[in-house]
ZAMARGU-4260 file (C-alpha; in steps of 0.2 Angstrom, whole numbers, plus 5000, padded with zeros to 4 digits):
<rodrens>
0) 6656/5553/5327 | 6643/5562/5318 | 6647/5557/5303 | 6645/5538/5309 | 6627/5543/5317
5) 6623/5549/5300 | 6627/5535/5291 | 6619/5523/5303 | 6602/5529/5302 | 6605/5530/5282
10) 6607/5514/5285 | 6592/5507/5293 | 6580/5519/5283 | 6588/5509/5268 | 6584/5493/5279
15) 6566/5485/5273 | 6563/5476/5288 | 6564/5493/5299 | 6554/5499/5287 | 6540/5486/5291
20) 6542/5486/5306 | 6538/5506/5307 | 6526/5504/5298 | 6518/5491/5306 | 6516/5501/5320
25) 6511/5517/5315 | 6495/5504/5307 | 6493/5499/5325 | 6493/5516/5332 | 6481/5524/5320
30) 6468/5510/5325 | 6470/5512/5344 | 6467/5530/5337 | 6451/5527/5329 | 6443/5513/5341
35) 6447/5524/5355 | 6437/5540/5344 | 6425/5527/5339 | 6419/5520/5355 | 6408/5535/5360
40) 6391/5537/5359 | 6384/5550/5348 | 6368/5552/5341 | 6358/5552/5326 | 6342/5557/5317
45) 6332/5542/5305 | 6320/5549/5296 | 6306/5544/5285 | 6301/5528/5295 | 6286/5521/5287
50) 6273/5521/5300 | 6265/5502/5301 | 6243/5505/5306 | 6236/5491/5315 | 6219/5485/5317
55) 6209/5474/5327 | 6207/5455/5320 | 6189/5460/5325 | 6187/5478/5314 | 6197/5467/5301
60) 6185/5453/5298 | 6170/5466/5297 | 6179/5474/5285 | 6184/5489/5290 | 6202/5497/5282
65) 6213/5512/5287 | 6214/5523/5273 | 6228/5536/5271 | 6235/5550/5256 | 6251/5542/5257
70) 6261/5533/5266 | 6264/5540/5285 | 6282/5542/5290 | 6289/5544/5306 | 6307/5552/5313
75) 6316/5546/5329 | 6333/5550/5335 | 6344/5535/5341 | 6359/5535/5351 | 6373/5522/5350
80) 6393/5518/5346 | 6396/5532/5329 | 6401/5515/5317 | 6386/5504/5321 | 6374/5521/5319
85) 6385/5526/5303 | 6374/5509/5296 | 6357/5511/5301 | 6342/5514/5291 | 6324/5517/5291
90) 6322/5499/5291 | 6331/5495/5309 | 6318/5503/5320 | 6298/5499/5316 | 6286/5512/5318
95) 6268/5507/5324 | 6251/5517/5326 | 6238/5506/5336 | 6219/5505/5331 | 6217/5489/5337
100) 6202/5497/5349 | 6196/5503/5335 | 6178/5493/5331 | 6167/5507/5319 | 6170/5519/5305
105) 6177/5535/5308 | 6190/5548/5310 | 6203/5545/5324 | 6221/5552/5332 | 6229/5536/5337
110) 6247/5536/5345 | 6263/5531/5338 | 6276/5523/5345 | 6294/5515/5340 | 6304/5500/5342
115) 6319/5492/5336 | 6314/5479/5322 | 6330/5469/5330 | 6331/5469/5349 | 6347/5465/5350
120) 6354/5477/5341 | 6366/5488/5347 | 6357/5507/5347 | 6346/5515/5360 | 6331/5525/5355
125) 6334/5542/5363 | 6318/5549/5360 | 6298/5550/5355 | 6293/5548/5339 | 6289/5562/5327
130) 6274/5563/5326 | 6269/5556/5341 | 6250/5552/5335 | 6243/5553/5316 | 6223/5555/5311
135) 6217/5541/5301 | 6201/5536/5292 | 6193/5520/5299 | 6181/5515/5286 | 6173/5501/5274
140) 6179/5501/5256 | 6166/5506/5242 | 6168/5509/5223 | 6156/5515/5214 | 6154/5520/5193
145) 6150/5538/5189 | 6145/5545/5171 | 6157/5558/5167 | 6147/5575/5163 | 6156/5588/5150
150) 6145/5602/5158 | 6162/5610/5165 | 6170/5611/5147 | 6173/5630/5144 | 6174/5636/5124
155) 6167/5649/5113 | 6162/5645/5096 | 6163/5661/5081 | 6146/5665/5076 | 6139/5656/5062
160) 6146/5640/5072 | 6140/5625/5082 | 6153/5617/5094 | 6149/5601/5106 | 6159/5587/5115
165) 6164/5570/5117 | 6174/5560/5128 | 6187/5550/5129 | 6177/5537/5141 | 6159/5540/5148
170) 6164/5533/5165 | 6174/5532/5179 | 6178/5518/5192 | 6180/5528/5210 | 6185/5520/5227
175) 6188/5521/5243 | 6181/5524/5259 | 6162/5522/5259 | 6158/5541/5269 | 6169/5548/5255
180) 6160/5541/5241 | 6143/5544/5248 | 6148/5562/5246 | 6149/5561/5227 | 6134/5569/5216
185) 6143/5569/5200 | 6162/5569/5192 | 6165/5583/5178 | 6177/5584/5166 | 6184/5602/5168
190) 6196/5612/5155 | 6194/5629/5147 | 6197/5634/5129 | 6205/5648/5125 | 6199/5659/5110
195) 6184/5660/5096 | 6184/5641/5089 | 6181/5639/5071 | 6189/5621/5069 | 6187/5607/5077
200) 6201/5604/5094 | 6205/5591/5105 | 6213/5592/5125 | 6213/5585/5140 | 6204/5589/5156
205) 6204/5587/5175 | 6192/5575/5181 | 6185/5583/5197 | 6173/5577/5209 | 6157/5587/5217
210) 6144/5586/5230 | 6126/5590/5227 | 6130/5608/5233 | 6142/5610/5216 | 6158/5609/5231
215) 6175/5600/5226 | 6178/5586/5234 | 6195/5580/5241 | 6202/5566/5233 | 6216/5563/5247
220) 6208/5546/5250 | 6201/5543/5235 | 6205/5532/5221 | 6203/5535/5202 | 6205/5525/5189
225) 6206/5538/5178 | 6211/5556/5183 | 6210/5566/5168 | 6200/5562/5151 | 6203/5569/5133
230) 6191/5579/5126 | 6185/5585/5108 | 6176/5600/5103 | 6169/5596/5088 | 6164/5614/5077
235) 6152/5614/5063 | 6148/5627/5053 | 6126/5631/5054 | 6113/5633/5041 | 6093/5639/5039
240) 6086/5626/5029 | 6068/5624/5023 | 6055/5610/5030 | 6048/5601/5014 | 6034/5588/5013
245) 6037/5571/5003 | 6022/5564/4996 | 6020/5547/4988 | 6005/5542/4975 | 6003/5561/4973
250) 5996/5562/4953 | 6010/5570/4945 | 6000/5587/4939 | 5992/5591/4956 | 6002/5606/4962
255) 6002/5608/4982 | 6004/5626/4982 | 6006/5636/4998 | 5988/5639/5001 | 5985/5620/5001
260) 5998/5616/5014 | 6005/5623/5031 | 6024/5617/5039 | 6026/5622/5057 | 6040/5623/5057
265) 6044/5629/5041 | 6064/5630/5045 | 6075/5623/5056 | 6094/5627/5058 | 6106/5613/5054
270) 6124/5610/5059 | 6134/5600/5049 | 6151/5597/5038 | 6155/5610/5026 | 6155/5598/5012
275) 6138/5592/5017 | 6129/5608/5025 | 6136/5618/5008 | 6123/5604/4996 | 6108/5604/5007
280) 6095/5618/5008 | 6080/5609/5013 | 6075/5595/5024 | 6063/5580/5020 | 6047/5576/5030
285) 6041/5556/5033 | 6031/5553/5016 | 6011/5556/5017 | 6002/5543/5006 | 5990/5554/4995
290) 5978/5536/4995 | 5975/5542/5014 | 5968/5557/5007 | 5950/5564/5006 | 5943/5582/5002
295) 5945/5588/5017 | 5956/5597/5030 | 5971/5584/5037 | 5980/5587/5051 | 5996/5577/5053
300) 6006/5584/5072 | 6020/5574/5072 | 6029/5568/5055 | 6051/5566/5058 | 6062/5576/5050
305) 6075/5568/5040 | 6091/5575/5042 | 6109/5572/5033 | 6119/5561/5040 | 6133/5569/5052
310) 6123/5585/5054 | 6114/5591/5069 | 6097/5597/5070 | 6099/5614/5081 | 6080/5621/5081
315) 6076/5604/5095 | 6064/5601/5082 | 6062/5583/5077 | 6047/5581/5070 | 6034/5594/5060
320) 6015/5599/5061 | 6008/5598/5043 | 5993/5605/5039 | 5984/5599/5023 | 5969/5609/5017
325) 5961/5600/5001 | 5943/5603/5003 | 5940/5612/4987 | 5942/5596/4977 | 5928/5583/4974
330) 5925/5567/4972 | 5917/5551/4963 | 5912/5530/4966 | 5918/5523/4949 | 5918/5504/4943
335) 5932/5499/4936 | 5934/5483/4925 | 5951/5484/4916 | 5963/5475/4926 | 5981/5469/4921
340) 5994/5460/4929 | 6013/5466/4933 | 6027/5458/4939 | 6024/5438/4936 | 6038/5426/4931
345) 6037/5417/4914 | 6034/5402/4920 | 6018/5406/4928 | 6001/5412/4920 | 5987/5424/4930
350) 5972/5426/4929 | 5960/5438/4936 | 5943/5432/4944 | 5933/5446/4948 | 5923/5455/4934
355) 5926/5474/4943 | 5929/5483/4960 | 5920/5499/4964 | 5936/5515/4969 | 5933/5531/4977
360) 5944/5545/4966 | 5945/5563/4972 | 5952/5579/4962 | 5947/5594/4955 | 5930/5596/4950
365) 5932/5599/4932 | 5943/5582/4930 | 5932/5572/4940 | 5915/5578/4934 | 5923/5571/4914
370) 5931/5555/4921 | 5924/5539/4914 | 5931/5520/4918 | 5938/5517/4904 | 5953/5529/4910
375) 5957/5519/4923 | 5966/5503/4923 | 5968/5492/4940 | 5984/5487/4941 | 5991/5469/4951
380) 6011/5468/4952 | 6015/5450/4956 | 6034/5454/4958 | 6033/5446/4978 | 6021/5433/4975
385) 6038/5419/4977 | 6029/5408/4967 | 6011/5408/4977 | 5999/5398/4967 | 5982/5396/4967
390) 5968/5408/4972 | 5976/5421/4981 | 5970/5439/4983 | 5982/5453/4979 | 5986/5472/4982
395) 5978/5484/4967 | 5987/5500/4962 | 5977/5514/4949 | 5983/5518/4933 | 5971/5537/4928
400) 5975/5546/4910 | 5968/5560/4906 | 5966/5566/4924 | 5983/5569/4930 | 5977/5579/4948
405) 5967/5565/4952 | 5971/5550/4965 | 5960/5535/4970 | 5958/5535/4989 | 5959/5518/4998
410) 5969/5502/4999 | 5962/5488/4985 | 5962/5470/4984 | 5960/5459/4968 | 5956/5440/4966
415) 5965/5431/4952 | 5973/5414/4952 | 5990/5411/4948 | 5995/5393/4942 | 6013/5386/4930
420) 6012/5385/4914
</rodrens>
């Protein structure tokens, strides 16, 4: 009997459609098992809710906005059937802070609140929001442009050095709310070098904001549109120079000696590239005309100094007093009546009009007291004439041999008249 019992259920456990039916049901059973396990209520923390700020239509219009760091976010706990919470998201319950009696600028708590975005759905909300208020700023907008100041770059240049900066950008655009930016006195770039710089460096900075009490400013509701800069240090090497006087229609065998003429100053301390501060040891002074010149005692305060280019004048000195003492020279009216003309095309002719014009000539005493007309020839360059013709009158430059420390003092004029060939 056992034996038949035995082979029976081998039987049906070879049989497919037992099998399928077993199965079948063991299927049903397990979803009874889950529905029933399913159906309670559990609940559930959603998180990171963004909380959505309303303001009146009225604070709107006049312009006011809300102004926040980031984006507030809000935590609610729901409670509901475990499948349809096992699918909800941040996005199925709306958060709201109301402002709406809100009307002027400032800073205020306002309350926050939750909903479900769908009312239907099928979840309760089981308990207050977290948090249950926020602080906002009620303000209008304001942006504003602010030069960018280097004072807050730290280095240290090696002796013998000069070092300064420059900036990627000049400015920066700031905005936000108008209290905030009211508070601004000035935006630095701030870095520190390390070390004793002998070469040139570039790096960036922090671009910080300061109130006229030199305190740092919040920039939690503040916008930048830049927040750092790059900044160079450009190191040059330095170099004492000497201060020298240039001087044009000076006779070419006057000596200005030392006792004839005082620079103040008579240095100044240059900075510049090595290939160019290596070749320079003096400096150049704006020309003096020696036809401006008498016997006398000169005083000129304030002639530029002319430095290379890409070097740096250090000593804050950009100009020169210069002293010109040339009172022990003397002087004499003479007539002079040899003229000749310079300069004209050769298609034109010239001829001078005038018979003679009376100079002044100053020099030392022993070339002046022997000098006769006939060493001095009135020259009339033509070379920018353009083709004038007709009676014109002309500039006159002096030609004197045998007296080479003497100069004619004075501006000249000749008539001649130019006509074509």
């Amino acid at each position: 009997m056992k034996d038949k019992t035995k082979l029976s259920l081998t039987k049906l456990m070879q049989n497919n459609k037992f099998l399928f039916v077993i199965a079948i049901l063991i299927s049903i059973s397990i979803w009874i098992y889950m529905s029933m396990g399913g159906s309670t209520d559990t609940s559930v923390p959603i998180n990171n809710i963004p909380i959505q700020i309303e303001l009146s239509d009225e604070a709107l219009n006049s312009g006011l906005q809300v102004f926040s760091s980031d984006q507030p976010t809000a935590s609610v706990t729901v409670t509901g059937n475990r499948t349809v919470l096992g699918m909800l998201t941040e996005k199925d319950i709306t958060v709201t802070a109301s402002a709406t009696s809100i009307n002027s600028a400032g800073n205020y708590s306002i309350p926050v609140t939750a909903s479900k975005t769908n009312p239907s759905s099928n979840f309760q909300i089981a308990s207050t929001v977290v948090p249950s208020s926020i602080n906002v700023t009620v303000d209008y907008f304001r942006e504003s442009t602010f030069q960018i100041q280097d004072s807050n770059v730290v280095y240290k240049v090696s002796d013998g050095y000069y070092g300064y900066t420059s900036l990627s950008s000049k400015s920066v655009v700031v905005s936000g709310p108008q209290s905030e930016i009211s508070k601004i006195d000035r935006v630095c770039a701030v870095t520190e070098i390390d070390g004793s710089l002998t070469d040139s460096v570039t790096t960036e900075a922090q671009l910080v904001l300061y109130d006229k009490d030199n305190n740092k400013l919040s920039t939690d509701l503040i916008t930048m549109d830049m927040s750092n800069v790059t900044v160079t240090v450009t190191v040059l090497p330095e170099k004492t120079v000497k201060v020298q006087t240039v001087f044009i229609n000076k006779p070419e065998g006057l000596e200005i000696s030392d006792d004839l003429i005082k620079i103040e100053p008579s240095e100044i301390l240059l900075a510049g590239p090595q290939d160019v501060i290596s070749k320079t040891d003096s400096v150049q002074l704006e020309a003096i005309d020696f036809n401006t010149l008498k016997n006398n005692q000169k005083t000129f305060d304030s002639l530029g100094i002319d430095i290379p280019g890409d070097c740096r004048n250090l000593s804050n000195s950009t100009t020169a007093k210069v002293t010109l003492d040339l009172s022990g020279f003397t002087s004499k009216k003479i007539e002079v009546d040899k003229f000749t003309v310079e300069g004209l095309s050769a298609d034109y002719a010239a001829e001078v009009t005038q018979q003679n014009i009376t100079i002044e000539v100053y020099g030392p005493k022993n070339q002046i007291d022997d000098l006769k007309s006939d060493q001095i020839t009135a020259i009339v360059n033509l070379s920018d004439s353009q083709g004038t013709m007709g009676s014109v009158q002309m500039p006159v430059s002096f030609k004197i041999e045998g007296a080479d420390s003497c100069w004619v003092y004075g501006s000249y004029k000749a008539n001649l008249t130019i006509s074509e060939k």
